[in-house]
C-alpha positions as a printed NumPy array, in Angstrom:
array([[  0.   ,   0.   ,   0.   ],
       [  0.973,   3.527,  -0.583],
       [  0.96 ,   5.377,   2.831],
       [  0.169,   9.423,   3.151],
       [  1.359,   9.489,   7.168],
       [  4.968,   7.97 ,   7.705],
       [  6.013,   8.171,  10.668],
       [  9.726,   7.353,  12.023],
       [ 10.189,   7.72 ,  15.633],
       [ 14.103,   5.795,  16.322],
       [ 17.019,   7.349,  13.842],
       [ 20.712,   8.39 ,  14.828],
       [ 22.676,  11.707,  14.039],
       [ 26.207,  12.389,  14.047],
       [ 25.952,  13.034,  17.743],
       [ 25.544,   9.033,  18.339],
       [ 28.915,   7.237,  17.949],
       [ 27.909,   5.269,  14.894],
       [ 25.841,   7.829,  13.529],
       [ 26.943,  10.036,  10.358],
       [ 25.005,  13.18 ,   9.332],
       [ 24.091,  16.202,  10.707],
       [ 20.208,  16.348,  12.709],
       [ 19.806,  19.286,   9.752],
       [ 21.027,  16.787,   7.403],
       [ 18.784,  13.994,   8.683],
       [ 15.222,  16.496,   8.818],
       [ 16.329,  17.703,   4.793],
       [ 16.053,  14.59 ,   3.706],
       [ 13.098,  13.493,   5.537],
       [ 11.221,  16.171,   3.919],
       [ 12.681,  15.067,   0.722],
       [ 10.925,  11.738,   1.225],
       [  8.342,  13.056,   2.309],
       [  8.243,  11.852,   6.055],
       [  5.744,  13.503,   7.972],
       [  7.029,  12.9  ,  11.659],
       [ 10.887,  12.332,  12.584],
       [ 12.037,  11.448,  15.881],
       [ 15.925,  12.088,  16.472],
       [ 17.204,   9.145,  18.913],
       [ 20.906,   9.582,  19.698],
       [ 22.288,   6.749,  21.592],
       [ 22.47 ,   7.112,  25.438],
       [ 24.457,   4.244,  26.917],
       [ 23.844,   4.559,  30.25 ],
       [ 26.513,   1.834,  32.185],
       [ 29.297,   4.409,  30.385],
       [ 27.142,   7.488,  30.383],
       [ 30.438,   9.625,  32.024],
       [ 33.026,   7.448,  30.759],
       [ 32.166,   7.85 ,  27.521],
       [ 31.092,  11.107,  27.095],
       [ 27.243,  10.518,  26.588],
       [ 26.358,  13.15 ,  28.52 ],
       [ 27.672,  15.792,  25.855],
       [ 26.161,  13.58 ,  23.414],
       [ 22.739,  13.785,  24.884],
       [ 23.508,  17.881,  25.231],
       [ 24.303,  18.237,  22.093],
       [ 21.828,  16.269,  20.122],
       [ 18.93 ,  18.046,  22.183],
       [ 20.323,  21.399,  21.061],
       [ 20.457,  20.157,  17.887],
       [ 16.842,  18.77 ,  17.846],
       [ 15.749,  22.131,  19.006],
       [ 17.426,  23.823,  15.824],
       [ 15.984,  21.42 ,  13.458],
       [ 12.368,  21.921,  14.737],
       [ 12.392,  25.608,  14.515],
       [ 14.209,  25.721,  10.924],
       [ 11.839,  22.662,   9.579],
       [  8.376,  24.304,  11.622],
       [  5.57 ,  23.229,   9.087],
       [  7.504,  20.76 ,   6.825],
       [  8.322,  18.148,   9.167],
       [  7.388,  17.227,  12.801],
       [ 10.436,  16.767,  14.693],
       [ 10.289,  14.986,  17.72 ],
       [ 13.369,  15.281,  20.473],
       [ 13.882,  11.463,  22.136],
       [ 17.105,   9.511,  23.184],
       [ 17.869,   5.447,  22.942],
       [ 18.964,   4.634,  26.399],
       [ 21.015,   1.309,  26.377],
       [ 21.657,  -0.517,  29.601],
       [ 19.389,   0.923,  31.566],
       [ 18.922,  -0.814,  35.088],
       [ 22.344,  -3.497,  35.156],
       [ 22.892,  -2.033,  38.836],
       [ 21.051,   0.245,  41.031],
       [ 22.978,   3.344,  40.78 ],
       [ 23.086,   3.339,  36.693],
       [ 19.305,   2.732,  37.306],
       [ 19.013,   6.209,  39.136],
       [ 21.127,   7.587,  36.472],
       [ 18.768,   6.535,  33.84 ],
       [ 15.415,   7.745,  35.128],
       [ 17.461,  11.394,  36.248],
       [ 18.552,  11.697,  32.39 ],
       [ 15.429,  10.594,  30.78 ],
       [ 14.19 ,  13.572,  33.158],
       [ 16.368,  15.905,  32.567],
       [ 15.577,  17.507,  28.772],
       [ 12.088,  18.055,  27.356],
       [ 12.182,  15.188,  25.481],
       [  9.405,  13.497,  22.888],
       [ 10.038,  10.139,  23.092],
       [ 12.52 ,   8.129,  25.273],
       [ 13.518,   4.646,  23.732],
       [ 14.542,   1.76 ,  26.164],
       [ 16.888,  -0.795,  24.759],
       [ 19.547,  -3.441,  25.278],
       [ 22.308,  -3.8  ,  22.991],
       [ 24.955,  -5.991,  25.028],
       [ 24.968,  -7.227,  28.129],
       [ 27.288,  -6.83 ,  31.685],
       [ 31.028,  -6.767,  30.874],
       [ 30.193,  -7.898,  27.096],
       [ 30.833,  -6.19 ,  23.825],
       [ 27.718,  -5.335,  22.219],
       [ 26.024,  -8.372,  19.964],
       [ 27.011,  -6.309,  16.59 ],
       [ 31.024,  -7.17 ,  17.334],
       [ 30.288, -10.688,  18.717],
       [ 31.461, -13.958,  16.709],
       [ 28.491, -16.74 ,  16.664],
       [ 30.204, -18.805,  13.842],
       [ 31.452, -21.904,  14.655],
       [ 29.5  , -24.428,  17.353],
       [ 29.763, -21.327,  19.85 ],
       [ 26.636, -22.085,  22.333],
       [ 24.616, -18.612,  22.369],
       [ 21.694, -19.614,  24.217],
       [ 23.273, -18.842,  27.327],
       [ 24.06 , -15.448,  25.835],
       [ 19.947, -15.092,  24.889],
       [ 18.921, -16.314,  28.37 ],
       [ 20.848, -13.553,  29.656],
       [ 19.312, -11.347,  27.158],
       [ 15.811, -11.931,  27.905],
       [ 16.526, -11.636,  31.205],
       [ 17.534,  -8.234,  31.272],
       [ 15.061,  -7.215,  28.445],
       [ 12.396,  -8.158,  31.213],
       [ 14.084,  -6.087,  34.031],
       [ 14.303,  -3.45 ,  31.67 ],
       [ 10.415,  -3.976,  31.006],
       [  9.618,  -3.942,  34.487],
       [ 11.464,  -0.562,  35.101],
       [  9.654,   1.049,  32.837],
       [ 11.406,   4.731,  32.682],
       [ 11.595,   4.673,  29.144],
       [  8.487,   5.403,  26.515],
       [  8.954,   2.331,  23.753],
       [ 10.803,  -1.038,  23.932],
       [ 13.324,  -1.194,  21.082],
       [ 14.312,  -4.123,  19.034],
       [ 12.915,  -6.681,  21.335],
       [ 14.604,  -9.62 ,  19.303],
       [ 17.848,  -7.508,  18.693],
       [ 20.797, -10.276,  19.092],
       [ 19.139, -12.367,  16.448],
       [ 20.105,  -9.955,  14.079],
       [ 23.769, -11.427,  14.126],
       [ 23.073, -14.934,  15.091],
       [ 20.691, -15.634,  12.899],
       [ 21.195, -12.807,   9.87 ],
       [ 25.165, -12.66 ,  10.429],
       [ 26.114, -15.968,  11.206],
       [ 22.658, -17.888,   9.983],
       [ 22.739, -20.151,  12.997],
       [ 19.29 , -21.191,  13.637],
       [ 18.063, -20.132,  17.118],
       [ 14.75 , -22.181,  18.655],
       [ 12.739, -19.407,  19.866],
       [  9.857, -21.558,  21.584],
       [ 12.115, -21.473,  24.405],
       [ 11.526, -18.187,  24.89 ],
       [  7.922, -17.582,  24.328],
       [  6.936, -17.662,  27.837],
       [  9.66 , -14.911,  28.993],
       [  8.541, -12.887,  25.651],
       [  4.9  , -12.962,  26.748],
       [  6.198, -11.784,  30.186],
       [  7.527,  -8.667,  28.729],
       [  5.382,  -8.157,  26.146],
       [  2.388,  -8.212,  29.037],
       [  4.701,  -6.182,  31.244],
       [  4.606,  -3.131,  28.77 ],
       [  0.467,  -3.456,  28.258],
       [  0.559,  -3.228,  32.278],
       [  2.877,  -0.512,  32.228],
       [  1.141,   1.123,  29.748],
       [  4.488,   1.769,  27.501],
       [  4.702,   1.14 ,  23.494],
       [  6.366,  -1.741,  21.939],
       [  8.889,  -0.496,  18.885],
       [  8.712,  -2.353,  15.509],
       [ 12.2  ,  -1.533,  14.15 ],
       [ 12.448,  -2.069,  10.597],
       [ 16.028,  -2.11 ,  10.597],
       [ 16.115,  -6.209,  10.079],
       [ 14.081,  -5.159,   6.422],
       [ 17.782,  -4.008,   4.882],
       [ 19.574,  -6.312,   6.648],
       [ 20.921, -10.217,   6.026],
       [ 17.994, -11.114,   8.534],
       [ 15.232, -10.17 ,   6.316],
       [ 12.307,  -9.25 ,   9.102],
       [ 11.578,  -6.796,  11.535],
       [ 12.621,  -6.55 ,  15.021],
       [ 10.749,  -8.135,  16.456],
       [  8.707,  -9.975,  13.543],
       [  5.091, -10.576,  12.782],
       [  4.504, -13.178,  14.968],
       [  5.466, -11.169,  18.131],
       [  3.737,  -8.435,  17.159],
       [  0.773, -10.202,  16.876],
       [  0.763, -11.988,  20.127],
       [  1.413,  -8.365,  21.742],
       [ -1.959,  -7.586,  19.953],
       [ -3.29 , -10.81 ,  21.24 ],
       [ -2.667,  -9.847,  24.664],
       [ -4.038,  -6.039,  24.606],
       [ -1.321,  -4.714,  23.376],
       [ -2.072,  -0.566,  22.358],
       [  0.517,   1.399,  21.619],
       [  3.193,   0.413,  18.536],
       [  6.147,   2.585,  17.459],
       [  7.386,   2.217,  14.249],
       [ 11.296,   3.142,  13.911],
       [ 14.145,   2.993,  10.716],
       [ 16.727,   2.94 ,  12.958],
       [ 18.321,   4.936,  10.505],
       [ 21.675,   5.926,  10.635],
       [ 21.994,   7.62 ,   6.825],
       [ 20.004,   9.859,   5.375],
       [ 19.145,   7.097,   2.576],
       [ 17.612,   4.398,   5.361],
       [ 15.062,   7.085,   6.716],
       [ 11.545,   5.586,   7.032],
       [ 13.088,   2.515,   5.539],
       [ 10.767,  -0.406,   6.015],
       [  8.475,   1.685,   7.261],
       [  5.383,   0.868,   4.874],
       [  6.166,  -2.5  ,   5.41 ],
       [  5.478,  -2.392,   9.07 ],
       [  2.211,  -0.541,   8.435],
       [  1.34 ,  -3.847,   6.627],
       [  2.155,  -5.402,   9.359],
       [  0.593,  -3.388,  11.788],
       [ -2.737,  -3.486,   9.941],
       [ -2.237,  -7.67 ,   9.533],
       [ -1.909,  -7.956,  13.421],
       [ -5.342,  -5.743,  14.023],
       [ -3.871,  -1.967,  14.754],
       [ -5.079,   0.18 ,  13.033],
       [ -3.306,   3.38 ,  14.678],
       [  0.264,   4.032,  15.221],
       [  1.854,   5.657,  18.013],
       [  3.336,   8.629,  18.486],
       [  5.026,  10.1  ,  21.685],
       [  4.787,  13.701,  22.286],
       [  6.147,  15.554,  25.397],
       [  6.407,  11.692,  26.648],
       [  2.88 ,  11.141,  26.077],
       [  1.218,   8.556,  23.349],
       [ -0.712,   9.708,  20.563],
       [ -2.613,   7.213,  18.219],
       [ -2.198,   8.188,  14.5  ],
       [ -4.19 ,   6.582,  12.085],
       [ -2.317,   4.239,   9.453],
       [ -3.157,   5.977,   6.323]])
């Protein structure tokens, strides 16, 4: 189908470390493609927030946010948010991470795991090989739940993240019945919580071929009352923006939304798919 509204609430800047154009950059081009709402989602890792400098990152890609919305006022809706990784892996980075996600005005606040205590992130891992990962997912899971149940964030990213390298990478099969009851667990910890579930369409240009997570998830989130969905690109070039993103109003509409969410001022809007 040929959709009027896109929406694409998790892209990356130059201000994130594997980002590579400008916020101005980003919003040109999104009006170029016609993109009717942008959010800007600079990575936040929270276990190295100081160490690593992420607190000038999140400074700087507010201020840049804040530029972009005043030059682009009534082209393009431009939303200020953050991905916060590693959220809640002790209890004084958990303090951290709610005082941050408090601390700008921002749109939309993205909750997400992308490697887990005293690991590299699951991007630079090896899983050729007879390498057992299911450990490595068990601990995943885990943490994906805690992270659920803390709840200072707006939208769960990337639920089935890791699978991007096991399975796209490294095409080593992973048996994810085992993990259907734990999924279920966060998926109805969100509904309780009232906080969105992402569909990242990131998987779409990737060796993986499907969303994160896919259809099947997204439908058992419906299943269980499930409300609010974000849709995200994940974008990290100007070419990937709203990527995918027609596709997961297919499969949106498939799985029985038929509204999209939208956070403003940390609040959820439902957008009709159109």
């Amino acid at each position: 189908m040929n959709y009027q509204g896109i929406i694409d609430l998790h892209t990356h800047t130059e201000r994130s470390f594997d980002g590579h154009f400008s916020a101005d950059k980003m919003c040109e081009e999104a009006v170029k493609k016609g993109i009717k709402t942008l959010a800007i989602t600079d990575h936040l890792e929270m276990y190295a927030y100081y160490r690593d400098s992420f607190d000038e990152t999140a400074r700087l890609s507010f201020a840049d946010v804040a530029a972009a919305r005043e030059k682009y006022a009534g082209r393009l809706e431009v939303l200020a948010g953050a991905e916060m990784g590693e959220t809640v892996y002790d209890e004084t980075i958990k303090t951290l991470s709610g005082r941050v996600a408090g601390q700008y005005d921002y749109d939309i606040v993205i909750g997400a795991v992308h490697n887990l205590p005293d690991r590299d992130d699951f991007y630079y891992m090896d899983f050729s090989g007879e390498s057992d990962f299911y450990p490595l997912l068990d601990e995943y899971f885990f943490w994906e739940l805690e992270t659920a149940k803390w709840g200072g964030f707006d939208t769960l990213a990337h639920l089935t993240y890791p699978l991007r390298y096991i399975t796209g990478k490294y095409g080593r099969e992973v048996d994810m019945s085992r993990y259907s009851g734990i999924i279920d667990e966060i998926l109805l910890t969100l509904i309780n919580n009232n906080k969105a579930l992402e569909l990242n369409t990131a998987g779409f240009r990737q060796p993986i071929g499907e969303p994160s997570p896919n259809e099947e998830v997204i439908a058992r989130y419906r299943q269980l009352g499930g409300k609010y969905l974000t849709v995200g690109s994940d974008a990290h070039y100007t070419e990937h923006l709203g990527s995918g993103i027609p596709d997961a109003f297919d499969i949106a509409l498939r799985c029985g939304f038929r509204e999209i969410t939208v956070f403003r001022k940390r609040e959820p809007f439902l957008i009709p798919i159109e």
